[in-house]
C-alpha positions in Angstrom: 3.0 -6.4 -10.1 2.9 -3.5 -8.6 -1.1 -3.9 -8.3 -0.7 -7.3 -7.1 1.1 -6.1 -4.4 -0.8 -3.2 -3.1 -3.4 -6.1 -3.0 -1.4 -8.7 -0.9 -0.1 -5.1 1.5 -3.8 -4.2 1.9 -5.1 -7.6 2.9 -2.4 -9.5 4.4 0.8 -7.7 5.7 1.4 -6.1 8.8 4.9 -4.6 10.6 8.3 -6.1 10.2 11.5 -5.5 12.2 13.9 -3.1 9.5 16.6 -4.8 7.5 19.3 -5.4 9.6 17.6 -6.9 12.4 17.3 -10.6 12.1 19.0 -12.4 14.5 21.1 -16.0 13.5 20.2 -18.8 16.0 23.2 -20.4 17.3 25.9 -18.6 16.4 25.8 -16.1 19.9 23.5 -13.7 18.7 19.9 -14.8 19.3 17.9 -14.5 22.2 17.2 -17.9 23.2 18.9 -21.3 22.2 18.7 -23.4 19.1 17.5 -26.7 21.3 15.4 -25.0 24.1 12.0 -26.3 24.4 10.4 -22.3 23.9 8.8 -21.7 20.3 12.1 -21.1 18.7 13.3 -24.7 19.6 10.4 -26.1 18.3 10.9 -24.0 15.0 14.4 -24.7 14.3 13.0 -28.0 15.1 10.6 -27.8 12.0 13.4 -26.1 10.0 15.3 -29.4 10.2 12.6 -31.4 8.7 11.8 -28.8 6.2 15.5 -29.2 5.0 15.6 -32.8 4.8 12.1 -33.3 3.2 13.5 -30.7 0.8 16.7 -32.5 0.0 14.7 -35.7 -0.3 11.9 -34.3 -2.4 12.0 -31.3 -3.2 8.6 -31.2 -5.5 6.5 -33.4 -3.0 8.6 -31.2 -0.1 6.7 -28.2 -1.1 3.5 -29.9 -1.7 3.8 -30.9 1.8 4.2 -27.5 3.2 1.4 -26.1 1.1 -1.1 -28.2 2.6 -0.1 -28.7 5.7 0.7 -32.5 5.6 3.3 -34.9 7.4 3.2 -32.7 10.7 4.4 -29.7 8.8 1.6 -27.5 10.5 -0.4 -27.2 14.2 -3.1 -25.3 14.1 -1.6 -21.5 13.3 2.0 -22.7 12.9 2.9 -23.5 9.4 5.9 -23.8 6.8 6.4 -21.4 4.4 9.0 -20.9 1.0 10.5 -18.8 -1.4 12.4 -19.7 -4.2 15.4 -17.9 -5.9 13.2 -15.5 -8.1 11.1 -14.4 -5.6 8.0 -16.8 -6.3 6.3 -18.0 -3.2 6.8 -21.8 -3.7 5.3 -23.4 -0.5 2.2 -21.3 2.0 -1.2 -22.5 2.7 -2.7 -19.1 1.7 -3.3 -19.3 -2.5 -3.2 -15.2 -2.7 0.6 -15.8 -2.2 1.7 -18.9 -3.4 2.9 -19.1 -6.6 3.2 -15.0 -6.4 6.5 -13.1 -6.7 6.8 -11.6 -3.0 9.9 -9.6 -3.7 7.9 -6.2 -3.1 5.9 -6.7 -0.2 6.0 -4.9 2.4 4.3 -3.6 5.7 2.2 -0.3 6.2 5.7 1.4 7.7 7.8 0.7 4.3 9.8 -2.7 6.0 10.0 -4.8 2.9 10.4 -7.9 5.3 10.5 -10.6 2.8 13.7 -9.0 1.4 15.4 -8.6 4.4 14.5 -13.1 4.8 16.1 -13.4 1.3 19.1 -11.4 1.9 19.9 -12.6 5.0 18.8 -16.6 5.4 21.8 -19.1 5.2 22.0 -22.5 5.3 22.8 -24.4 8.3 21.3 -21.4 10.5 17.9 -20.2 11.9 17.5 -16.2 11.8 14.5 -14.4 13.4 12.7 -11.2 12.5 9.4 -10.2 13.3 6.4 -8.5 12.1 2.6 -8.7 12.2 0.7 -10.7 9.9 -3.3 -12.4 9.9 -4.0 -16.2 10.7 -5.0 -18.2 8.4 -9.1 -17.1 8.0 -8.6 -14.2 9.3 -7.9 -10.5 8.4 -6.6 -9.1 12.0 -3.3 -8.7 12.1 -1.2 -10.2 14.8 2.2 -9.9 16.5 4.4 -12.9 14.8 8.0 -14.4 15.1 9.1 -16.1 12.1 12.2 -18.2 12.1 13.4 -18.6 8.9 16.7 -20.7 7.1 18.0 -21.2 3.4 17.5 -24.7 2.6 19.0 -25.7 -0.9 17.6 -22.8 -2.9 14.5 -22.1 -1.2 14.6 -19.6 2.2 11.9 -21.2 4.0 10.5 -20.1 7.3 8.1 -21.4 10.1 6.2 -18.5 12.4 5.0 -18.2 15.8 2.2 -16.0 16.8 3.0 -14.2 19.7 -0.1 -14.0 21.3 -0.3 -18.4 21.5 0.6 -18.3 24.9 -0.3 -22.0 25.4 0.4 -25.0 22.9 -2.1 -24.3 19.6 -5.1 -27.2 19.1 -3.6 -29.5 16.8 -5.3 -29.3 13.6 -4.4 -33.2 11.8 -3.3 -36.5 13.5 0.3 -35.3 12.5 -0.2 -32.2 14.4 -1.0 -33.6 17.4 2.4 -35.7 17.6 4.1 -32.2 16.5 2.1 -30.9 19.4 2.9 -33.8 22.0 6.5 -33.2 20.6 6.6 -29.6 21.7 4.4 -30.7 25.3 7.1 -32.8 26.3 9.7 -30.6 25.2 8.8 -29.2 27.9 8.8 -31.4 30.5 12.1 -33.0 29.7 14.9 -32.4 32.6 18.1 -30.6 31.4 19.8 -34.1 32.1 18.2 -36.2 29.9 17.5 -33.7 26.8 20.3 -34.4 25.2 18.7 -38.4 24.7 15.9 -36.9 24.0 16.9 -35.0 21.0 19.1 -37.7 20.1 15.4 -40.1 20.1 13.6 -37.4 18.1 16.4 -37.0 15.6 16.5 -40.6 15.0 12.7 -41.3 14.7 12.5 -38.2 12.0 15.5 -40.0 10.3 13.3 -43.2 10.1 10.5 -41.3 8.8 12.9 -38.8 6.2 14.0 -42.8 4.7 9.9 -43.9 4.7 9.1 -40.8 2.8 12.5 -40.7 0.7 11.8 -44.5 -0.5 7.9 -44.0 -1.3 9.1 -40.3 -3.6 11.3 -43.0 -5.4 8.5 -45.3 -5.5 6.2 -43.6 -7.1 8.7 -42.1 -9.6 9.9 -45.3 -10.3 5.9 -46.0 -11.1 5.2 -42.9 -13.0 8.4 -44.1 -15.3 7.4 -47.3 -15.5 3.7 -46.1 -16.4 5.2 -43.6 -19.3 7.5 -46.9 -20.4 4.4 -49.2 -21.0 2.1 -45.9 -22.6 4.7 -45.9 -25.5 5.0 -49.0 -26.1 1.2 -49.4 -26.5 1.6 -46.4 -28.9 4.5 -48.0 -31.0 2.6 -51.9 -31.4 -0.7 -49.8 -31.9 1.3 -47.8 -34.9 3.1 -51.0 -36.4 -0.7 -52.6 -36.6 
């Protein structure tokens, strides 16, 4: 392990704010608001969906995250997990996922990822940040992760700090997250509480679509399993 993680230090990591410093969103002591339309809005926006695609399925959920499908990245912004024993469950980067991340650390001693575990909770959106490479890249960059306990998985979604402007979508979904987060913008004080009330109800309607094609295709998969083993008894009575 602890090769491993000199390996993942080396390559990927970069400086983390020290335990202690994570802020929870909505509960007074974070910077910014939990619905404002800057990058932590549009975070704790993605948290919520993480949570219910989780709840809904959690297998396909992390699937999901991994490759960056269903809207769940733009361009540089993407979901990220950890389960209960440490094992990087959900992150588009394959030197980490399925890895035990307990250990890592930045180049200062911060073991960031510890301070995420000890300190996520459900129903709220902490902050810390650090520095930490895009994806295809080695450079390290400044980066705000928010970050929430969802069932048993602490999952987070990061901002790089230096995306001043809206990131190029990468996928069709990306660009309606992206549109999303444009409008976000653009919406008066007056009518944003509508507005979330819209977007909450359209991600309901999609939540149910992707809840009742999971059950579908379990229901198929059981079906499938049902008919293999009754070929295999009428094959063994012959």
């Amino acid at each position: 392990m602890a090769l491993r993680t000199a390996l993942l230090v080396a390559t990927l990591m970069g400086i983390a704010q020290p335990p202690g410093s994570a802020l929870a969103c909505g509960d007074g002591e974070a910077p910014t608001a939990c619905d404002d339309p800057s990058p932590n809005g549009f975070a704790s926006w993605m948290l919520g969906r993480v949570a219910r695609a989780l709840r809904a399925d959690p297998a396909g959920a992390l699937a999901d995250f991994t490759a960056g499908t269903r809207g769940f990245r733009t361009a540089d912004t993407y979901v990220f997990c950890v389960g209960p024993d440490g094992i990087m469950t959900a992150h588009p980067n394959p030197i980490l996922k399925g890895h035990d991340v307990r250990d890592l650390h930045d180049r200062t001693g911060n073991h960031f990822i510890q301070t995420m575990l000890g300190t996520a909770k459900p129903g709220q959106i902490a902050v810390i940040h650090y520095l930490f490479p895009k994806p295809g890249s080695t450079v390290e960059e400044p980066k705000t992760t928010y970050y929430t306990r969802a069932g048993d998985q602490m999952c987070a979604v990061g901002v790089y700090d230096t995306d001043q402007a809206a990131p190029a979508a990468a996928t069709p979904d990306g660009r309606v997250a992206q549109l999303r987060q444009t409008l976000d913008e653009k919406i008066p004080s007056q009518a944003r509480a509508d507005w979330i009330a819209f977007l909450e109800a359209l991600n309901a309607q999609g939540d149910a679509k992707a809840a009742a094609i999971a059950q579908a295709r379990r229901d198929i998969r059981a079906a499938t399993a049902a008919l293999d083993s009754a070929g295999l008894r009428t094959a063994g009575a012959e």
